[in-house]
N, C-alpha and C positions, 0 to 999 in steps of 0.2 A: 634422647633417642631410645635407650633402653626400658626405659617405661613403656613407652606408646609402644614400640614393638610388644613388649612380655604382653599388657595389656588387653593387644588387640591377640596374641595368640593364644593366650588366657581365655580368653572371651570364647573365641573361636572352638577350643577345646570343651568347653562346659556346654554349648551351645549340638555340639556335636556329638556328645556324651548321651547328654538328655535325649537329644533326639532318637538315639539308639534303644535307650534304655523303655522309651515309653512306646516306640515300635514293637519292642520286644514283650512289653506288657500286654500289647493288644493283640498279638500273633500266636505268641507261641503256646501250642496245645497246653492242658493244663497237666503238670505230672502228681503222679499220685500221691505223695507227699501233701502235696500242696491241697488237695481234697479230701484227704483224712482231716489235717490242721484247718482247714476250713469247715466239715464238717463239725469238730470238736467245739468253735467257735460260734457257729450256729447254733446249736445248743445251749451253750452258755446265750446267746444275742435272746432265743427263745422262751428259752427258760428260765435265766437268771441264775444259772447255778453251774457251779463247774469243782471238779475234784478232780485233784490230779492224782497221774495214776502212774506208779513209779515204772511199769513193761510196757508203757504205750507210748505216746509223744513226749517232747521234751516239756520245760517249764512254763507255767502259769500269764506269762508277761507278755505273749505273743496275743493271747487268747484273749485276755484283761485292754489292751490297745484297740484289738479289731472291734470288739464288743461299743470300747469311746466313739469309736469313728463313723458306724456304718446306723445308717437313717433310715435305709429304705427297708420294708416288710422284706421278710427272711425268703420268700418264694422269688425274691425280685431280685435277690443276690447273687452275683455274678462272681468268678474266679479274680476276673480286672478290677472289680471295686475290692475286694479284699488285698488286690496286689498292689493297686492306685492307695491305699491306705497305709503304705509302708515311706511310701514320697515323702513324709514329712518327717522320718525318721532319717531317711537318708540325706536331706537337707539338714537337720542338726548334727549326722555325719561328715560334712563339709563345715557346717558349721565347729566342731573340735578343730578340726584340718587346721582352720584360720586360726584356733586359738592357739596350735602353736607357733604360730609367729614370734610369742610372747619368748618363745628356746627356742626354736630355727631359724627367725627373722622374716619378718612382713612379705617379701616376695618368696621365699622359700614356701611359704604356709600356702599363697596362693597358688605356688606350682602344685604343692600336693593335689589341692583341690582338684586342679585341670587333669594331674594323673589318677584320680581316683572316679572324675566323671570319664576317664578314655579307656578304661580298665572294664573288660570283658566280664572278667569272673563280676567286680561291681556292678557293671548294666542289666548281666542277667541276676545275680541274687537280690542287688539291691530290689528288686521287683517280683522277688520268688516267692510265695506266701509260705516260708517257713521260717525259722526264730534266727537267721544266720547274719541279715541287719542290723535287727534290733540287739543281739549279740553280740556283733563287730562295733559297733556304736560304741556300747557299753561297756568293753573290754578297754577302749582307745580309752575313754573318758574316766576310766579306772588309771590305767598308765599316767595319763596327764595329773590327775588329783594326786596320786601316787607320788611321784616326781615332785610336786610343788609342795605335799606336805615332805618329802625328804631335804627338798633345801630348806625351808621354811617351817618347821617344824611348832604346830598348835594344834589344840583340840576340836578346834570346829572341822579342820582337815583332816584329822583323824577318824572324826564323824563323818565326814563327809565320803572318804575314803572306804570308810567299812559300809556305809550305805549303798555305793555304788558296786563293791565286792558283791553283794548281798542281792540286788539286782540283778546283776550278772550270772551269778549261782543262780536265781530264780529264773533263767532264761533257759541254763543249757548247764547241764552236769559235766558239760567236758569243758566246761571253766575252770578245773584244776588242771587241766594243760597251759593255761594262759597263765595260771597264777606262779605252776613252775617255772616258764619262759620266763613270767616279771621276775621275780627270784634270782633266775640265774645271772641274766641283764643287770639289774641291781646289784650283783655281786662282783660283775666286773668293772662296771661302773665306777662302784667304788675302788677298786683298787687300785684304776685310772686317775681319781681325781679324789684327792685328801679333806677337799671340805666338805664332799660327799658322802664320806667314808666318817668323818668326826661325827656329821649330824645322827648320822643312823648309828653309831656309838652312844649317843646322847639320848636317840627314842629310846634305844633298846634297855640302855643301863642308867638312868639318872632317876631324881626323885620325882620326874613326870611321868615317869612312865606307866606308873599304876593309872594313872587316871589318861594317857596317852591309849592305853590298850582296851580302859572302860570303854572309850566313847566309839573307840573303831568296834567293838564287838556289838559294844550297842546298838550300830548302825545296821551292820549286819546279822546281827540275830532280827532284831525288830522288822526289817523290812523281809526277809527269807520268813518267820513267821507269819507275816502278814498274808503276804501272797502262797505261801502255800498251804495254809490252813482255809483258802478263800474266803479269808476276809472274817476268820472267827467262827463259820460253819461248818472247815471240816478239819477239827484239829487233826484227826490220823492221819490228812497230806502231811507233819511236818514229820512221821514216824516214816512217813512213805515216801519223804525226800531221801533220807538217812538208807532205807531198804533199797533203793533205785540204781545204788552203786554196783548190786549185786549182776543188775541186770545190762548197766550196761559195759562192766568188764567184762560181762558172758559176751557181750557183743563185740567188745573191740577185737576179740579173736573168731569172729565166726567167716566162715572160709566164704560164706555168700556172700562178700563184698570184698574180697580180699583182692590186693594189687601190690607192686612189687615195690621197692624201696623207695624208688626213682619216679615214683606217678606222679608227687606234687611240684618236685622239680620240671617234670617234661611240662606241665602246664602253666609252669611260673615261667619257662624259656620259650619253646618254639617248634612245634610241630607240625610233621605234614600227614594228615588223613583221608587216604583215599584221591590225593590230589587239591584238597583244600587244605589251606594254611592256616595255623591257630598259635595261639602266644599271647605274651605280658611279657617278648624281650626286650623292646623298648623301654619300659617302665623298670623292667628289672637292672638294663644296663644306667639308667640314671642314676638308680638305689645306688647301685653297685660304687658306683664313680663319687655318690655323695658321701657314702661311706667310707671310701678312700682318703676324700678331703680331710673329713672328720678328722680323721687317725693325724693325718701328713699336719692339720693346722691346731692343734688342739691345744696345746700351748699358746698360740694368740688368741684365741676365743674356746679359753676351756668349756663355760657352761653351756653355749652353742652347741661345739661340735660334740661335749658329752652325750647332750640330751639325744644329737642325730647318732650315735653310738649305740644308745640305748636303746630306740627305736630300732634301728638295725637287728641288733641281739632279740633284739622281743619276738622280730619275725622270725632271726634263723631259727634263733629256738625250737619255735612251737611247730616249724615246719619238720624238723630235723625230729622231735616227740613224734608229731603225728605221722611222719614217714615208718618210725620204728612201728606205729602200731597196724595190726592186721587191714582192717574195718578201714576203707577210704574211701571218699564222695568228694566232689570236687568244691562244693559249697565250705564246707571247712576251711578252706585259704581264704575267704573273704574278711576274715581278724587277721590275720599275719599282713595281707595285702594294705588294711589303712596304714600300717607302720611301712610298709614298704613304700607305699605314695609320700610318705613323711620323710623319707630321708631321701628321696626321689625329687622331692619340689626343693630338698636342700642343696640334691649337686647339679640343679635346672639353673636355680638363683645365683650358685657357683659359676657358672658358664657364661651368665651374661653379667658379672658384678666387673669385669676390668671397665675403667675410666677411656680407654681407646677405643672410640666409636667405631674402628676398620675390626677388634676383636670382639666389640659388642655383636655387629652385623655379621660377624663368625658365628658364634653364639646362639645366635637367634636362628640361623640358617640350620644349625645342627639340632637346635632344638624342634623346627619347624617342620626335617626330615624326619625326627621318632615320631612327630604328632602326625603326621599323615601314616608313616608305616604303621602304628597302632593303630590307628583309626583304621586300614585296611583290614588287621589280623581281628580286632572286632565287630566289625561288621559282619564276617564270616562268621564271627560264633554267636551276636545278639541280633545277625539280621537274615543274611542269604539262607543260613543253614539251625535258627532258632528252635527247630523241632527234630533235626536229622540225626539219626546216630551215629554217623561220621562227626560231630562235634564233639571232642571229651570233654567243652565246659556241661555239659550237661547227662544227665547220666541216669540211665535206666527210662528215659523219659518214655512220655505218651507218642506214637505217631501221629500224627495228622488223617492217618484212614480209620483210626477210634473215633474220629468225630462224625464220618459216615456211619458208623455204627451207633449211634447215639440218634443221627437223623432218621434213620429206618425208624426205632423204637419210636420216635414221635411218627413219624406219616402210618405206622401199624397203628398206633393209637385212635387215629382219625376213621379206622376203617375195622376197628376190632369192636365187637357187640359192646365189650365195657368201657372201650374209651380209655379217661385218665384211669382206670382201674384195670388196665388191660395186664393178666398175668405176663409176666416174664422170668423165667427160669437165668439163673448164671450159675453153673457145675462148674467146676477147676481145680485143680491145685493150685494155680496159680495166682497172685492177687489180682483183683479186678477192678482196684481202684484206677482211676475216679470215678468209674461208673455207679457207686452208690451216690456220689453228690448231683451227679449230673440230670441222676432219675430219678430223684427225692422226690419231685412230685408225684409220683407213681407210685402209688400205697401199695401194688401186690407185685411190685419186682422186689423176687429173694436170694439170697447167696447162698451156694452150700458148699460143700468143701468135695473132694474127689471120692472120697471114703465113705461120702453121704447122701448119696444121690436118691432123690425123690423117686417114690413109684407112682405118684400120678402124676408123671410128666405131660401127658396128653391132654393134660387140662391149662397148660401154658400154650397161649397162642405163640410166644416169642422162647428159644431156646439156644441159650449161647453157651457151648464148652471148649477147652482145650484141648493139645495134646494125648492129657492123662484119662481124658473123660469120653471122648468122641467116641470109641466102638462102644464102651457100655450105654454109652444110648441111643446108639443105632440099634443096637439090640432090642429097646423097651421101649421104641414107640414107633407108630406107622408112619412110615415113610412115604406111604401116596398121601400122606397130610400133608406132608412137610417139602417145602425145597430147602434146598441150601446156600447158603452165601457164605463167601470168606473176609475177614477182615483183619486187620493189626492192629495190636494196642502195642505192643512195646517191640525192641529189635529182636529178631526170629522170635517170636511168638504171634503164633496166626490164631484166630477164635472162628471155631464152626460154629452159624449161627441160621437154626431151624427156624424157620417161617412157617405159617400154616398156607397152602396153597390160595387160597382163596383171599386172606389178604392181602399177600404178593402179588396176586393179579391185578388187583384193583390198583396199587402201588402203581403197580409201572404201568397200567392203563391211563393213570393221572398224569404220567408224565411221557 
């Protein structure tokens, strides 16, 4: 009975998740993130060449993937095909999920699965074209190798081990948060459970361990060399890895992003904005309860309920780091959260493992109430409200009236003397991404900064500024040229956007 139940709500779960998740990919506006790392990608798809740059995006691995994946001519590429390009990383994300079965047990492993396709923060990142995937993947599949060489202790897992470190650093520099979290985990771990505690006495201190430490550095120098020198053409990426730290401690305290201690928690439990509900307290109260087990059963099934211990610790950790630091984006929980899906499908499997078919069909009933309540609190944040700023899983994003603003620039283009070559002006202080990816094809739209403004404005048929920029150039250009329209790119931020009269007429005479 308890199979065919978990089963068919397994199913149901994964089937539900997905659906979310590829709604979300085809819907929601694209955020600017996501079209700088696209742009950078391009480039590299373009040209063949990429350097990483230690004040700009994160690592090399996001860049080196999209480049394998995408077929079609760079003009033809779309924000969904680079986001659809992540789908098979997130399938080998499920894919680790099961393997630990191997330390949580077979149904535990496939609960995770189910909770990490019902998981909000998952549907929308797993599909977000930035490195926080491919990162969270990588992190997990470090943990696991991690763990198996700790009980098991040889050199091809040590290699294996410092490879995927090494990876992982080439994805995202704030992979020394994760590596603390393993650390700290690892240290209680051991102190919990003696044969754990022996084996890492034996890496650390025996006569393997010279050649223990060669092969895990091996792994990890070789492969961080690889990728950040791209590939042999630009050794000063691996001087400009090293440099990169500089720039992004400058950042973990920059007050532009800054939020209060409490902002990963409010989004890991349950909040209400503006009258919409939002959460992962479903998913967190299963962690919560499997973590419990762990501790209460550890003694009958030490290596089990270790490894969901460890898991546990790996999340608080790095939540409990990244709370203490300034700098927070919601995307960052996407690595704490596969561990939390992992000790979540442990206390799922927990619920329905009694033999008494009247507490199995408990079990399943209570399991089957979190799966719909998450299923509601996701849907709000990967479907109903995927673009809105009342959602805090998403954050700084694009509105949905930026895309009317991107449609004008094409119907001016149809009705401006140059066409695809039709000048367009963007003045701001503010960033105006994604609108550089979106008007790529547009050889003469240019950016300039507030400080910088063009004096032959008047030779732009289209003229889009902000806040900081709109009277200086109502000042310095004629105004019986121009009408004006308003639009949104992000929450309170409206863009005044100069039209030349005469292709606004035509405009809206088309329509």
């Amino acid at each position: 009975m308890r199979y065919i139940l978990g089963i068919a709500l397994i199913l149901a779960c994964l089937f539900s998740g997905f659906s979310l998740r590829e709604t979300n990919i085809a819907n929601r506006a694209i955020h600017a993130d996501e079209s700088e790392q696209a742009t950078t990608a391009m480039q590299l798809y373009d040209s063949g060449e990429y350097k990483y740059n230690p004040n700009g995006p994160h690592g090399p691995t996001l860049y080196y993937w999209a480049n394998a994946t995408q077929k079609k001519a760079s003009a033809e590429i779309k924000i969904q095909d680079y986001r659809n390009a992540l789908t098979p990383v997130t399938v080998f994300a499920l894919a680790l999920l099961i393997l630990s079965g191997r330390y949580i047990g077979r149904g535990a492993s496939w609960g995770a699965c189910a909770c990490f396709a019902m998981s909000a923060i998952a549907q929308i990142y797993s599909g977000y074209f930035v490195h926080e995937i491919i990162f969270a993947t990588l992190i997990y599949a470090l943990a696991i190798c991690a763990w198996q060489f700790a009980c098991s202790p040889n050199i091809w897992l040590a290699l294996a081990t410092g490879t995927l470190l090494g990876l992982a650093q080439s994805t995202k520099e704030t992979a020394i948060i994760s590596y603390a979290s393993m650390f700290l985990s690892f240290g209680v771990c051991a102190m919990l459970e003696s044969r754990l505690r022996e084996n890492i006495k034996w890496i650390l201190w025996s006569k393997a361990t010279p050649k223990l430490a060669f092969a895990f550095v091996l792994g990890a120098i070789c492969t961080m060399v690889a990728l950040y020198s791209s590939f042999g053409s630009n050794w000063g990426g691996v001087a400009d890895a090293i440099k990169s730290y500089s720039h992004f401690f400058e950042k973990a305290e920059s007050q532009a992003h800054a939020s209060g201690f409490f902002y990963y928690f409010k989004l890991l439990f349950w909040q209400k904005c503006e009258g919409a509900k939002f959460g992962e307290l479903p998913i967190v109260l299963l962690s919560i309860f499997g973590f419990a087990l762990a501790i209460i059963y550890r003694k009958k099934s030490a290596w089990k309920c270790t490894f969901t211990i460890f898991a546990f610790l790996n999340a608080l950790f790095a939540v409990l780091i990244l709370s203490m630091i300034t700098y927070k984006t919601p995307w960052l929980l996407l690595s704490p959260m596969m561990f939390i899906c992992a000790v979540a499908g442990f206390g799922s499997a927990m619920l329905m493992s009694s033999k008494k078919i009247i507490l199995q069909i408990v079990g399943f009933v209570v399991l089957a109430g979190l799966a719909f309540w998450q299923y509601k609190l996701s849907s709000n944040a990967s479907l109903r409200y995927h673009s809105d700023p009342r959602n805090p899983y998403i954050y700084t994003h694009t509105v949905r009236d930026f895309d009317n603003l991107i449609k004008r620039v094409h119907s001016a283009s149809k009705y401006s003397q140059y066409e695809t070559d039709i000048p367009v002006a963007f003045v701001a202080k503010e960033s105006m991404w994604p609108a550089p990816f979106l008007l790529r094809k547009y050889r003469n739209v240019g950016f300039w900064s507030n400080d910088n403004i063009p004096q032959n404005l008047e030779i732009f048929d289209v003229i889009v500024c902000d806040y900081s920029t709109e009277k200086a150039i109502r000042k310095i250009i004629d105004k019986s040229k121009y009408d004006e329209e308003m639009y949104g790119i992000r929450k309170n931020l409206l863009l005044s956007v100069f039209i030349k009269k005469d292709i606004l007429n035509k405009i809206i005479s088309e329509n």
